[in-house]
C-alpha positions, 0 to 999 in steps of 0.5 A: 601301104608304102613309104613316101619319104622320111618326114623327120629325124629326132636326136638326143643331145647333151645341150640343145641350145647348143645343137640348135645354134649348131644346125642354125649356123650350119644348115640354115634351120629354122626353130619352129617350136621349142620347149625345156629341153626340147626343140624341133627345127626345120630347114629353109626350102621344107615343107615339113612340119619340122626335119629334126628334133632334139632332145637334151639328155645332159652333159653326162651323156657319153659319145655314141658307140653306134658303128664302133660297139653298138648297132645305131643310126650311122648318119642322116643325109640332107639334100641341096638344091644346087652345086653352089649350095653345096660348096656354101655348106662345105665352106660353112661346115670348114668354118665349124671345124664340123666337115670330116669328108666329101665323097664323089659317089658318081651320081651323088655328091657327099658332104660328111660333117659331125655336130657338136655331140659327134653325130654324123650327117651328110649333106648332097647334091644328086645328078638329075637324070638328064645328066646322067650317063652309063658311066655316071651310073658305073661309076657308083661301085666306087668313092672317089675324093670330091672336087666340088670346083671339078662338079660345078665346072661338070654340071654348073653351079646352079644346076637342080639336082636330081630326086631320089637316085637320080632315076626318071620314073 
């Protein structure tokens, strides 16, 4: 048996319309079914049955101590296409008031945003593998600020990005 990719990640929310207006206006999903207190979504370019669910637990529901208190999920990444789509979602993100950080992990550009319950996700590029080079793969051992302008100047805006970790097979 072996793993191919991750197919969906499922959430539980205080308000799901609220969550559902949230990753609409931020990531572009698209609701392919819902249900009281339920909706399942899925992004533009998926070819998923649906990438995220989420399920209403109510406004009692206290923040996550995952990372502070509790073990937990810390964050689920998304990938873009492009270094354009990437400053886009920065910018929608800003917008949101949701962008918390952009990390530079060499072969990875990384966009960190919280939703509206304080969950955590990431949003990033990847170096294709034509481009990489020693010192992009050296460069992994540490996190440096991101410049989205400085990588698009790099790498174009319109550049593919990489699969996986950037590695041929």
């Amino acid at each position: 048996m072996s793993v191919r990719r991750l197919n969906h990640a499922v959430l539980y929310v205080r308000d799901v319309d609220r969550s559902v207006t949230f990753y609409q206006e931020a990531l572009g999903f698209r609701m392919v079914m819902s249900m009281p207190g339920a909706a399942f979504l899925q992004a533009p370019a998926s070819q998923n049955d649906h990438d995220l669910g989420l399920f209403q637990i109510g406004p009692q529901a206290t923040a996550s101590q995952a990372g502070r208190a509790t073990v937990g999920l810390y964050h689920l990444a998304w990938e873009v296409e492009t270094l354009a789509d990437l400053q886009q979602t920065a910018a929608k993100l800003t917008e949101l008031d949701a962008l918390v950080g952009a990390s530079d992990h060499s072969t990875t550009k990384a966009l960190y945003a919280k939703d509206p319950d304080g969950l955590e996700f990431e949003v990033s590029w990847l170096v294709p593998a034509h481009l990489l080079t020693d010192d992009t793969l050296a460069g992994r051992s540490q996190i440096r600020p991101l410049d989205i302008q400085q990588e698009i100047t790099r790498y174009g805006a319109d550049t593919p990005g990489g699969i996986g970790i950037s590695v041929p097979a």
